[in-house]
Structure formats: C-alpha cells, structure tokens
N, C-alpha and C positions, 0 to 999 in steps of 0.2 A: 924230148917232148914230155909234157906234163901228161898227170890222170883226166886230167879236165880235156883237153886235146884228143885223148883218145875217145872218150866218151862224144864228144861231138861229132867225133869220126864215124863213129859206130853207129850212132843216130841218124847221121844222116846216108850213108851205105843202107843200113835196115830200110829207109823210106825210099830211095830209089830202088832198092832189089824188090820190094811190094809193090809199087808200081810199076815194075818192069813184068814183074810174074802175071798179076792177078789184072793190070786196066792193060798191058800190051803184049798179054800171053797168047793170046789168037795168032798174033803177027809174026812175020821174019824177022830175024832168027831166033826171036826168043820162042817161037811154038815146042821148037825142038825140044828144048833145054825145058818148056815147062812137062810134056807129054812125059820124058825121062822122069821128073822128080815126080811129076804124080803116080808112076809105077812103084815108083820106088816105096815110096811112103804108104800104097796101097798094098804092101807087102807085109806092113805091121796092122795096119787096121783102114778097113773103105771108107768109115764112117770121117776120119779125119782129111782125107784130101779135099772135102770141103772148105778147108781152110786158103787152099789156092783159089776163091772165089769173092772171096770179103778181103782189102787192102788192109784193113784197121789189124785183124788177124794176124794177115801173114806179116806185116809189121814185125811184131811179135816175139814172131818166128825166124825170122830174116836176121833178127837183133842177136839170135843164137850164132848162127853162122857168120855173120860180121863179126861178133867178140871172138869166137872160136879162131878167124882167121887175124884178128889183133892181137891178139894172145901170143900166136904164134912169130908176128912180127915182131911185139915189142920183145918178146924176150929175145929172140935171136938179133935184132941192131940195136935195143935203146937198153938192155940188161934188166927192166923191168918186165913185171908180170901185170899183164893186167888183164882182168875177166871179170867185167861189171854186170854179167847178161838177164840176170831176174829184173832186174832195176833198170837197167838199160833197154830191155823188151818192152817195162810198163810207160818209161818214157818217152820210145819210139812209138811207140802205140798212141799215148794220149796227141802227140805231136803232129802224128797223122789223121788222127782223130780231127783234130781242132783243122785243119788245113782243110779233111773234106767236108768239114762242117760250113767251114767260111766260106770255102766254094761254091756250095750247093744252095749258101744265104742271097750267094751274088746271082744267081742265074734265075731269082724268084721276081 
C-alpha cells in the first residue's frame, strides 16, 4: 500500500470516529465508549473534553488516534512507517468541515 492509501485511510477512520463520538455519542453502544474517554481526558484538563461536542474538532482529534493505530499497522505488515497526523488532523478536519457545511446548505 502506497503513503497516499494510508492517508485516505486515516481520513476517513478520523471522520467516522467524530461522527460516531460527538453526533451518536448519546446512543448504544457507543455512550459507553464515549463516558470512558471523556473521564479519561478529564484527567488532564475539564476544559478540553469540550472537544467531544463539535465533530469539526474531534475530527481532529480522531486523526491522532487513527495515524497512531496506522503507524502501528503499516510498520508491522507493509514495513513502512507512516505518521502523517498534524496534516492529516488539518485535512480530516477541513473535509469534515466542508461535508457539514454542504449539509446544513441543503436542509436551508
């Protein structure tokens, strides 16, 4: 698998994991899995678990943990390293941006 394959990978893992947390965080079974991470991350600081409440954000955020679990794939099966997450956060970001933007054009 090429850089470019994992980077679309990542992107789109980060936009599903923000939509999963922050628009179907309320619901079964993801409430669970969100209550866990917002303790958790209320453990460094209260002021940022705000971030589980804006998708565009946790985007972001999400794009951390997606490269971090790529990273770990590609080196153990494809022998490469790949960890694109500052640039891959701000792309997942904008990408999710523009999606709820289009969204929220069509429902006007």
């Amino acid at each position: 698998m090429s850089f470019f394959c994992f980077l679309i990978i990542s992107i789109i893992l980060s936009y599903g994991m923000a939509i999963a947390i922050v628009e179907k965080g309320n619901q079964y079974p993801i409430r669970y899995y969100k209550l866990k991470l917002r303790k958790f991350i209320r453990l460094f600081s209260r002021r940022f678990d705000k971030v589980l409440s804006c998708t565009t954000c946790s985007s972001f955020w999400t794009a951390l943990i997606s490269d971090l679990l790529l990273c770990c794939i590609s080196s153990l099966f494809f022998g490469i390293t790949y960890f694109f997450w500052p640039l891959s956060g701000f792309i997942a970001m904008g990408f999710t941006w523009t999606i709820i933007e289009y969204l929220n054009s069509r429902d006007e």
